[in-house]
C-alpha positions as CSV (number, residue, x, y, z in Angstrom):
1,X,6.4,-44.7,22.9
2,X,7.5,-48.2,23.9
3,X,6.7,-49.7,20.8
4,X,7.2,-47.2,18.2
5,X,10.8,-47.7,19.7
6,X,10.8,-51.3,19.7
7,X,9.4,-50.7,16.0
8,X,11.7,-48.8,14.3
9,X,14.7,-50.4,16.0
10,X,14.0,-53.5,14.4
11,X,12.8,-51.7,11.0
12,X,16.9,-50.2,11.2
13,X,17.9,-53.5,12.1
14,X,17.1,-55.0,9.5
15,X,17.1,-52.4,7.0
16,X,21.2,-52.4,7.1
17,X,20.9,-55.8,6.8
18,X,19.2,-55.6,3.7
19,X,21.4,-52.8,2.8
20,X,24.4,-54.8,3.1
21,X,23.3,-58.0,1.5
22,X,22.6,-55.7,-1.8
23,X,26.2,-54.7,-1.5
24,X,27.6,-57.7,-1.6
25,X,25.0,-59.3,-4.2
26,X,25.8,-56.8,-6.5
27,X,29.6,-56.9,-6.5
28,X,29.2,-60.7,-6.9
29,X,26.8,-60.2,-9.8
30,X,28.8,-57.5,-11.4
31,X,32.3,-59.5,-11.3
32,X,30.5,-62.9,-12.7
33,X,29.5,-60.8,-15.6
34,X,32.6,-59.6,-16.2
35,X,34.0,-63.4,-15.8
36,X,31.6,-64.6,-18.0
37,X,31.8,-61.7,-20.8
38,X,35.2,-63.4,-21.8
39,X,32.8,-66.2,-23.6
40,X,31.1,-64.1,-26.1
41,X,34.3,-62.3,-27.3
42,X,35.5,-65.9,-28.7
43,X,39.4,-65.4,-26.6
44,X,41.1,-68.6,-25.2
45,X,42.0,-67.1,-22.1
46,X,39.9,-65.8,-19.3
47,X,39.8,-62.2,-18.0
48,X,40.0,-62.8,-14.2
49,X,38.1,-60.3,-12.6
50,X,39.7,-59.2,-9.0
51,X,36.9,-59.1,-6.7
52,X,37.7,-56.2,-4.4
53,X,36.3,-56.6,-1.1
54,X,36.0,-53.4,0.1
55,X,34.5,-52.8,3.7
56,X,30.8,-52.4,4.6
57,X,30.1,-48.5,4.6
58,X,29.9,-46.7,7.9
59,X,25.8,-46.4,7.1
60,X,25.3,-50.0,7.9
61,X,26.6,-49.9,11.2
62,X,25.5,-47.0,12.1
63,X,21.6,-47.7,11.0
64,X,22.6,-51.4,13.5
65,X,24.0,-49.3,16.2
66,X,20.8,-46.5,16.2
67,X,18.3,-49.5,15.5
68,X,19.8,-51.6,18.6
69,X,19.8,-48.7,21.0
70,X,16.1,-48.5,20.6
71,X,15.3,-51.6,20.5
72,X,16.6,-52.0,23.5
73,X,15.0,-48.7,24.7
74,X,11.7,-49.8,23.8
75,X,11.8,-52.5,26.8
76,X,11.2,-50.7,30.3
77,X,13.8,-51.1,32.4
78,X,13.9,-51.8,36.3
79,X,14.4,-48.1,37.0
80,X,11.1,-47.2,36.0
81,X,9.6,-50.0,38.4
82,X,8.1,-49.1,41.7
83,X,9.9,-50.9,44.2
84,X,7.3,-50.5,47.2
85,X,4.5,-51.7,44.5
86,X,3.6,-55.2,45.9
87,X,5.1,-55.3,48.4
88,X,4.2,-55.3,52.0
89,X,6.2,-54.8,54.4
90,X,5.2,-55.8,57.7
91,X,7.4,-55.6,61.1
């Protein structure tokens, strides 16, 4: 169970990762065809497309938060650890 944890922690890692960087590629796209759509209809004066940076949806963090918790539950803590295992106590 371990590693299925430690799996699809990092599979939600870096799924809203990849998530976000298609946000932000696509606005970029989207506004430099805009910008550059000015060329074709022959005007003297640019357009100047406002690029609205609007905040990262609440999906992304949440798939980073879910993904981080078990990623770090897929590593077995000290709790689980015997404490007398190895260990000899001799008086």
């Amino acid at each position: 169970m371990n590693n299925i944890n430690k799996i699809l922690g990092v599979v939600l890692m870096l799924g809203s990762v990849f998530i976000s960087t298609m946000d932000r590629i696509s606005i970029r796209v989207s506004v430099a065809i805009v910008e550059a759509g000015y060329a074709s209809g022959g005007t003297n004066v640019p357009q100047s497309a406002q690029m609205n940076e609007h905040p990262t949806g609440l999906l992304v963090y949440f798939m980073f938060f879910v993904g981080f918790i078990l990623l770090v539950a897929g590593f077995p803590g000290s709790y689980k650890k015997n404490r007398n295992h190895g260990y000899n106590k001799e008086v």
